[in-house]
LUMNUZA-145911 format. One record per atom (N, C-alpha, C): residue in three letters; x, y, z. Coordinates in steps of 0.02 Angstrom, whole numbers, plus 50000, padded with zeros to 5 digits. Example, Ala and Ser with C-alpha at 12.3 -4.5 7.8 and 13.67 -1.06 7.14 Angstrom:
Ala506604971650390Ala506154977550390Ala506604983550390Ser506424988850354Ser506844994750357Ser506455000250394
This chain:
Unk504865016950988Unk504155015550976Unk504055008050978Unk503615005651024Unk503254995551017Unk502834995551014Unk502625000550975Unk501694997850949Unk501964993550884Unk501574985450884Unk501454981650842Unk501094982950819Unk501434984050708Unk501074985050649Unk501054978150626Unk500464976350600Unk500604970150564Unk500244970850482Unk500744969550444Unk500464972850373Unk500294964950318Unk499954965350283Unk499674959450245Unk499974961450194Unk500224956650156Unk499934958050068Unk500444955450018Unk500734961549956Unk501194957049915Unk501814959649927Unk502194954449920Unk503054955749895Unk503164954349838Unk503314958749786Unk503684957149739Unk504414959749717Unk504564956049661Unk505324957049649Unk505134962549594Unk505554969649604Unk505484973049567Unk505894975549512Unk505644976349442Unk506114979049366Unk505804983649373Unk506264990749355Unk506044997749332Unk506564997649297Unk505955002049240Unk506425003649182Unk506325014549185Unk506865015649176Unk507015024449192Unk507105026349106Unk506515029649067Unk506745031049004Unk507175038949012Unk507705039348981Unk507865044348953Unk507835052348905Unk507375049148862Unk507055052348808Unk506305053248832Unk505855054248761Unk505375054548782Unk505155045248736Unk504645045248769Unk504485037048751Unk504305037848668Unk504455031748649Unk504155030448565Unk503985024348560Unk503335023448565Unk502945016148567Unk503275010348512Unk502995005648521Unk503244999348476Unk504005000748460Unk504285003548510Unk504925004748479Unk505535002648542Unk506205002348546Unk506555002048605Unk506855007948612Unk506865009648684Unk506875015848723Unk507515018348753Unk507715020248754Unk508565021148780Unk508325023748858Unk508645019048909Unk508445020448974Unk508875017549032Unk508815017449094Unk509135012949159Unk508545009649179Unk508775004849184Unk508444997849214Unk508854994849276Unk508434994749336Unk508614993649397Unk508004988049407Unk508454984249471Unk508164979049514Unk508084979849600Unk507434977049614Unk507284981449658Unk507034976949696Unk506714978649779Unk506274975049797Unk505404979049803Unk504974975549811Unk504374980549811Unk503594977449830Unk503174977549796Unk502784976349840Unk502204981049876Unk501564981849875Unk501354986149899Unk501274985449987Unk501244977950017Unk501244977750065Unk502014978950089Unk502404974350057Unk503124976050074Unk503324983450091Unk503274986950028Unk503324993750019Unk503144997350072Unk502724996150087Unk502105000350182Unk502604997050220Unk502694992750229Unk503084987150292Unk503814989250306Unk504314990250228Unk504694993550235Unk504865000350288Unk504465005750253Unk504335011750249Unk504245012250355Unk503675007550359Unk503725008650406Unk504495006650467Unk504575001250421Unk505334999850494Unk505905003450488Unk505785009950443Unk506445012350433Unk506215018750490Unk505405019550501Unk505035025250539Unk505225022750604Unk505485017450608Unk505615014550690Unk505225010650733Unk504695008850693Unk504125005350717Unk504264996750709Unk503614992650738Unk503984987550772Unk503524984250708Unk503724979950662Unk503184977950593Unk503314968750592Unk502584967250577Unk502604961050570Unk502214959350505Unk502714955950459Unk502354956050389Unk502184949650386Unk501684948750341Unk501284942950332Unk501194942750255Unk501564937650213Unk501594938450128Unk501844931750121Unk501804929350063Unk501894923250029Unk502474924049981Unk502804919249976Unk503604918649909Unk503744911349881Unk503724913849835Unk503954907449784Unk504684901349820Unk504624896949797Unk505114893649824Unk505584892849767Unk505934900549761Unk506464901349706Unk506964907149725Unk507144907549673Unk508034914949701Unk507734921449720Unk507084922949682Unk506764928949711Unk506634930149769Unk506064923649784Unk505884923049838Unk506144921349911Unk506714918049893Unk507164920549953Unk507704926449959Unk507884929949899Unk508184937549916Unk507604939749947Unk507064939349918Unk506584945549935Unk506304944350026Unk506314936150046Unk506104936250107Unk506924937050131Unk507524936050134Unk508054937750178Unk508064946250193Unk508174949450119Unk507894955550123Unk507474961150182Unk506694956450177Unk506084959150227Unk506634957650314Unk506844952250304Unk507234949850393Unk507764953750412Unk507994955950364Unk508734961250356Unk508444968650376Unk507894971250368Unk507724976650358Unk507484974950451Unk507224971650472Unk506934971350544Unk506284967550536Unk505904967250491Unk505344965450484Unk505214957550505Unk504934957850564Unk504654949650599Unk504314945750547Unk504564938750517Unk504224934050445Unk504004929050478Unk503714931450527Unk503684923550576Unk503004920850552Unk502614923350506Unk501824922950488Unk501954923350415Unk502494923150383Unk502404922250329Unk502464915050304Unk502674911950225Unk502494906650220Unk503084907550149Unk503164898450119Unk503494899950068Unk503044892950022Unk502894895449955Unk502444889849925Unk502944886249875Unk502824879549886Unk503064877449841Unk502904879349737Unk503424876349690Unk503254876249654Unk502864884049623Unk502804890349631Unk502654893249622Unk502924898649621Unk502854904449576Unk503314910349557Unk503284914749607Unk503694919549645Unk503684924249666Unk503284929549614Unk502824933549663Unk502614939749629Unk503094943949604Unk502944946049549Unk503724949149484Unk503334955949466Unk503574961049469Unk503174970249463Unk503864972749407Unk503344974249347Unk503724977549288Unk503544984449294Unk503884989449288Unk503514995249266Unk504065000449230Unk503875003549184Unk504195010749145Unk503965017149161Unk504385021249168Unk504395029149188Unk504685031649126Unk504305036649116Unk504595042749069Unk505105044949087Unk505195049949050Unk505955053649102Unk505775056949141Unk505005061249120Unk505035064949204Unk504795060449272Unk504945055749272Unk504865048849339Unk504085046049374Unk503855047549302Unk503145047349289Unk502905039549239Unk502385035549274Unk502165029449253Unk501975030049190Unk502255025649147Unk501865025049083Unk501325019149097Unk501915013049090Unk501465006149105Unk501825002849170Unk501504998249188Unk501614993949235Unk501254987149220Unk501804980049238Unk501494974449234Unk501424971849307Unk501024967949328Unk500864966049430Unk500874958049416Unk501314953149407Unk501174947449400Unk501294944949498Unk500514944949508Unk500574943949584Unk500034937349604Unk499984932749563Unk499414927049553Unk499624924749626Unk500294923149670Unk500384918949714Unk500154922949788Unk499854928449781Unk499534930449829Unk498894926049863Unk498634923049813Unk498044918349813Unk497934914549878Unk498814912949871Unk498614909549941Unk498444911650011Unk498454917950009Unk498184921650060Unk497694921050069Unk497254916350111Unk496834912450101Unk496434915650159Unk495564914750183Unk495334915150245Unk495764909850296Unk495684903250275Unk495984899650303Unk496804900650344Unk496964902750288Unk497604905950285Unk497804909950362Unk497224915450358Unk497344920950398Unk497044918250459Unk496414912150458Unk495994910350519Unk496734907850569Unk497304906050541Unk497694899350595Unk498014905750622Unk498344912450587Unk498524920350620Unk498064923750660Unk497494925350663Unk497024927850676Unk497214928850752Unk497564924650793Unk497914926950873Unk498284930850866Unk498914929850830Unk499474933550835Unk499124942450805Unk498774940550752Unk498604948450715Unk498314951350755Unk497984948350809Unk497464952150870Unk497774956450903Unk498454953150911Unk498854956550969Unk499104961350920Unk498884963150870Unk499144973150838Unk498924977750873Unk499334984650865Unk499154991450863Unk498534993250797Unk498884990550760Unk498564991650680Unk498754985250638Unk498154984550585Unk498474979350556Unk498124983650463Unk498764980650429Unk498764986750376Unk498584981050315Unk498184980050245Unk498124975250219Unk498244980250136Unk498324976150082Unk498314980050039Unk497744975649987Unk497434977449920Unk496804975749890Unk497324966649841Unk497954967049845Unk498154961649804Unk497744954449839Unk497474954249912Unk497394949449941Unk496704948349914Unk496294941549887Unk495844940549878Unk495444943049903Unk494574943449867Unk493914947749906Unk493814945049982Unk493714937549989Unk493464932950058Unk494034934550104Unk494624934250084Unk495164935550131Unk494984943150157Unk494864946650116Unk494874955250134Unk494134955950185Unk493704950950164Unk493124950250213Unk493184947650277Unk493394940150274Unk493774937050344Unk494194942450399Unk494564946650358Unk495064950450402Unk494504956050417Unk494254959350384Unk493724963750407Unk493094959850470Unk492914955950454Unk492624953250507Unk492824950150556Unk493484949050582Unk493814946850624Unk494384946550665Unk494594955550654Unk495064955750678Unk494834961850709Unk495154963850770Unk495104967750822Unk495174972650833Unk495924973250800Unk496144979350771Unk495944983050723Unk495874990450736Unk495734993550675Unk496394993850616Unk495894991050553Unk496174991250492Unk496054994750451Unk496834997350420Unk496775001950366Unk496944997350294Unk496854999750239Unk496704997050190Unk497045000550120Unk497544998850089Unk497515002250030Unk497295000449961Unk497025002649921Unk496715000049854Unk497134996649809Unk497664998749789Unk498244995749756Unk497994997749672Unk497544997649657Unk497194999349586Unk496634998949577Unk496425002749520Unk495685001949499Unk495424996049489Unk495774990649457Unk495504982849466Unk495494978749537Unk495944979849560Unk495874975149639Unk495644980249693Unk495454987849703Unk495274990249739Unk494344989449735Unk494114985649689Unk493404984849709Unk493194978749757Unk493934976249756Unk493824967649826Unk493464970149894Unk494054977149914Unk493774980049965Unk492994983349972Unk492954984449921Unk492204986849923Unk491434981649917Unk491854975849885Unk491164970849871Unk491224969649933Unk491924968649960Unk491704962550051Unk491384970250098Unk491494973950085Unk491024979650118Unk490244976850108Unk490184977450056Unk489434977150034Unk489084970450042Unk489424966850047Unk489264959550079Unk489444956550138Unk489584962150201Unk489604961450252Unk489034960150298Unk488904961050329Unk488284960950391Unk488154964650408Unk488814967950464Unk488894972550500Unk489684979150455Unk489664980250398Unk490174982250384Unk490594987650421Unk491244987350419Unk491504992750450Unk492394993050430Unk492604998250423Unk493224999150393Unk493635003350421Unk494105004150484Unk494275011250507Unk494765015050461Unk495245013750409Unk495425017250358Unk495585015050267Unk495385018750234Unk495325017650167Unk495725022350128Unk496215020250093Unk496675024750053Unk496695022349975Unk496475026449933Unk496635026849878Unk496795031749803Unk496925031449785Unk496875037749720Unk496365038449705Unk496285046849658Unk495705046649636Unk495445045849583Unk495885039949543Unk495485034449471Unk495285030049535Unk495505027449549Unk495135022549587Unk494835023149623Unk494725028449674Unk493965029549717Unk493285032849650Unk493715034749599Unk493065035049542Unk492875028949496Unk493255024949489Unk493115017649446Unk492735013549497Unk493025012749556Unk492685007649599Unk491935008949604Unk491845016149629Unk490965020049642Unk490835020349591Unk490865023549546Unk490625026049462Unk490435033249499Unk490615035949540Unk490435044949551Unk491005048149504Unk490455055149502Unk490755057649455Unk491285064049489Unk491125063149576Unk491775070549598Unk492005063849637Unk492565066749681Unk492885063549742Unk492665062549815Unk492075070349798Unk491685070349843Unk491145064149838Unk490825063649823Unk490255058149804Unk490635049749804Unk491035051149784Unk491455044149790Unk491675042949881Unk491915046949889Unk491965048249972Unk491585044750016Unk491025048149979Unk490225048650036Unk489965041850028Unk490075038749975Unk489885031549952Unk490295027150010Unk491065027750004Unk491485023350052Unk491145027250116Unk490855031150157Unk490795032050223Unk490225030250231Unk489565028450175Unk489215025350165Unk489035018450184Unk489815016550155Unk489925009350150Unk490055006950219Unk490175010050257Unk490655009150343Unk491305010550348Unk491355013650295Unk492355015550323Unk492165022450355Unk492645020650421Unk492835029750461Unk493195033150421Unk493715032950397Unk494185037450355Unk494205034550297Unk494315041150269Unk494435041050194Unk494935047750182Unk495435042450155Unk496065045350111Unk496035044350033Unk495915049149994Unk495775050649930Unk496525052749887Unk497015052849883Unk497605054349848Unk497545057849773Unk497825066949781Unk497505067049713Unk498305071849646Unk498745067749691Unk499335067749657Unk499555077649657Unk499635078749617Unk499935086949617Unk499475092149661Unk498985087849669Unk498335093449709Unk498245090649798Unk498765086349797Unk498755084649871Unk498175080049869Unk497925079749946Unk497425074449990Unk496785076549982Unk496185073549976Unk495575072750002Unk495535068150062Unk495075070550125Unk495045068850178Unk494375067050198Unk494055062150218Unk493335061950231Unk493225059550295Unk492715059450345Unk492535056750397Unk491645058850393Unk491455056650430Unk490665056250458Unk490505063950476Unk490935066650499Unk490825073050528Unk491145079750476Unk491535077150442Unk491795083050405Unk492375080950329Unk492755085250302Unk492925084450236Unk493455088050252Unk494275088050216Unk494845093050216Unk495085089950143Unk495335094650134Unk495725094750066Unk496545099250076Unk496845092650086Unk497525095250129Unk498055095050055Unk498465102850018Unk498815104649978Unk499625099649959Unk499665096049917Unk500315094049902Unk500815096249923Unk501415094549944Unk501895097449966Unk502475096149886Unk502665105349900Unk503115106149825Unk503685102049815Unk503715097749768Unk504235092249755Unk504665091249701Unk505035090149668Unk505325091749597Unk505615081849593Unk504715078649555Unk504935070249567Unk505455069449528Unk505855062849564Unk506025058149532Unk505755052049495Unk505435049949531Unk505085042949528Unk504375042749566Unk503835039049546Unk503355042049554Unk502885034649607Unk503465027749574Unk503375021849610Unk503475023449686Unk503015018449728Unk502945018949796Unk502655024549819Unk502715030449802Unk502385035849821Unk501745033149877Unk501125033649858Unk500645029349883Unk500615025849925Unk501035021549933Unk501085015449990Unk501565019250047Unk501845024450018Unk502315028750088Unk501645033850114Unk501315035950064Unk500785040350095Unk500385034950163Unk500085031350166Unk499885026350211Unk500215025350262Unk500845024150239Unk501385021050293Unk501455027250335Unk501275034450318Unk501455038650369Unk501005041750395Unk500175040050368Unk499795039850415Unk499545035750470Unk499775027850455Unk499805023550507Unk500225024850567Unk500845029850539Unk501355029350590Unk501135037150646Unk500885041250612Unk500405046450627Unk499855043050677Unk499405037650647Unk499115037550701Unk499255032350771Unk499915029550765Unk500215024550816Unk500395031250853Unk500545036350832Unk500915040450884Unk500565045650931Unk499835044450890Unk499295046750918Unk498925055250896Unk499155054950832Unk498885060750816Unk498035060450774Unk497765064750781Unk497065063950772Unk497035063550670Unk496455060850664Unk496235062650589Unk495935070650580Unk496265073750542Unk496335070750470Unk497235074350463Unk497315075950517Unk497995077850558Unk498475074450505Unk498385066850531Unk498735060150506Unk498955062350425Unk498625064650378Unk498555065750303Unk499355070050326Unk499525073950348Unk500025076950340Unk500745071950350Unk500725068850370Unk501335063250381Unk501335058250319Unk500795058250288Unk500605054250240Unk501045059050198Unk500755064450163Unk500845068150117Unk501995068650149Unk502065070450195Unk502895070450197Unk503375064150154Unk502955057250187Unk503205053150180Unk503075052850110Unk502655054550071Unk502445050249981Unk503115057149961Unk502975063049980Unk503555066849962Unk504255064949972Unk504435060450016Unk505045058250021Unk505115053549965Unk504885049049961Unk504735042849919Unk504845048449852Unk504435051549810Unk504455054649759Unk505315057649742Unk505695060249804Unk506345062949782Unk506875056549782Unk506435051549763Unk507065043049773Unk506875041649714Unk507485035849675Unk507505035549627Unk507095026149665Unk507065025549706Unk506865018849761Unk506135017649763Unk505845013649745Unk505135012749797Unk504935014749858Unk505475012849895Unk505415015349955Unk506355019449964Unk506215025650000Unk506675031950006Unk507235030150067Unk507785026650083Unk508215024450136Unk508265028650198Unk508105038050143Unk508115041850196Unk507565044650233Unk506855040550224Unk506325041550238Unk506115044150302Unk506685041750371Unk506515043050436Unk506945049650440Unk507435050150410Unk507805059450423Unk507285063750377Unk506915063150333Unk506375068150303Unk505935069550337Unk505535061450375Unk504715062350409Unk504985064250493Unk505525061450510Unk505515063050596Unk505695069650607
């Protein structure tokens, strides 16, 4: 496969903590604690070069030990860094998070401030190279103006993932303060396609983003599978039966395997099914992202 993906967003260095028991607040937890790499753009970027696809990541790193495991790492895996950047003086993005024992999120910390520099500017001096994508994939950690700039100026259709209920409303203000808005794909859960709209179904939240100018809408609704939206119609495509491990990355593999779905040319809302394989792969890894991701989805 040489369709050029080019994916935006964060890398961070990742702590998971795996409790054992069941959790007991204010208290210490008897568990495994692993180190990781992660990232929601990473994570997609990954996911995808293990699918065989040709990925060009675009992310920012501290000029410290993280930040260069984590960019040797992205170069090791295949991933072209030729658009990325390294900032001085500044922390690599650092992702805390705890799982219960059944491999289910309690909390999560996102210390990802050095995304910032993902600047319009930033992206205006890329804006050639990103042209020349198949797809170019962004995630909500990148500032509102940046998420606008790239929406208004890039060629390629872009898909989009929310990343959370707090940074998934960036994508929606630079919607709403567009001109001409337009979005060809939108992926998120469904706290966050309901926090961002204030609707009260998934449906209505939907209709708001197709409202807004996005063609697709990917709604994620965890044990109940996909919500699917377009201009013309609605699917509600069933979870595939899984017995999780880990519940991190899930999400960002769902994306990664509808992008790779639609590089290969399969129609919407088709695509949701490659999505749903891949977040199922991801779910039976104790990993962010699943090593054996391309023997599950190919």
């Amino acid at each position: 496969m040489n369709n050029l993906i080019s994916v935006i967003g964060g890398a961070n260095f990742d702590i998971s903590a795996a409790l054992t028991t069941n959790f007991i607040a204010n208290d210490s937890n008897p568990g495994h604690v692993s180190l990781g790499h992660g990232g929601v753009g990473r994570n997609i970027a990954h996911n995808l070069c293990l699918m065989g696809c040709q990925v060009r990541f675009l992310s920012v790193f501290g000029n410290d030990i993280f930040g260069g495991m984590l960019y040797d790492q992205c170069k090791h895996i295949g991933m072209d860094m030729s658009l990325s950047d390294h900032m001085q003086d500044e922390r690599t993005g650092m992702y805390l998070c705890i799982n219960n024992h059944a491999g289910e999120m309690i909390a999560a910390v996102a210390d990802t401030d050095i995304i910032r520099f993902i600047t319009p500017a930033f992206l205006e001096r890329r804006t050639g190279e990103l042209n020349q994508s198949d797809a170019v994939i962004a995630d909500t950690n990148l500032p509102e103006d940046s998420i606008r700039f790239l929406l208004e100026n890039s060629t390629a259709p872009v898909f989009i993932d929310g990343v959370s209920s707090t940074k998934a409303h960036r994508v929606v203000n630079a919607l709403r303060n567009m001109k001409l808005p337009h979005l060809h794909t939108l992926k998120l859960n469904q706290k966050e396609a309901l926090a961002v709209t204030e609707c009260a179904t998934t449906g209505e939240a939907a209709q708001q983003f197709i409202d807004l100018g996005v063609e697709h809408v990917y709604i994620t609704l965890g044990s109940e599978g996909v919500y699917c939206r377009s201009q013309e119609a609605e699917w509600l495509l069933p979870a595939l039966p899984v017995e999780v491990v880990n519940t991190t990355g899930a999400g960002d593999a769902f994306l990664a395997g509808v992008v790779f779905a639609y590089i290969k040319g399969i129609p919407f809302p088709q695509t949701a099914q490659y999505g749903l394989m891949a977040a199922r792969a991801t779910l039976l890894s104790e990993r962010a992202v699943n090593p054996d991701i391309a023997n599950i989805l190919l």
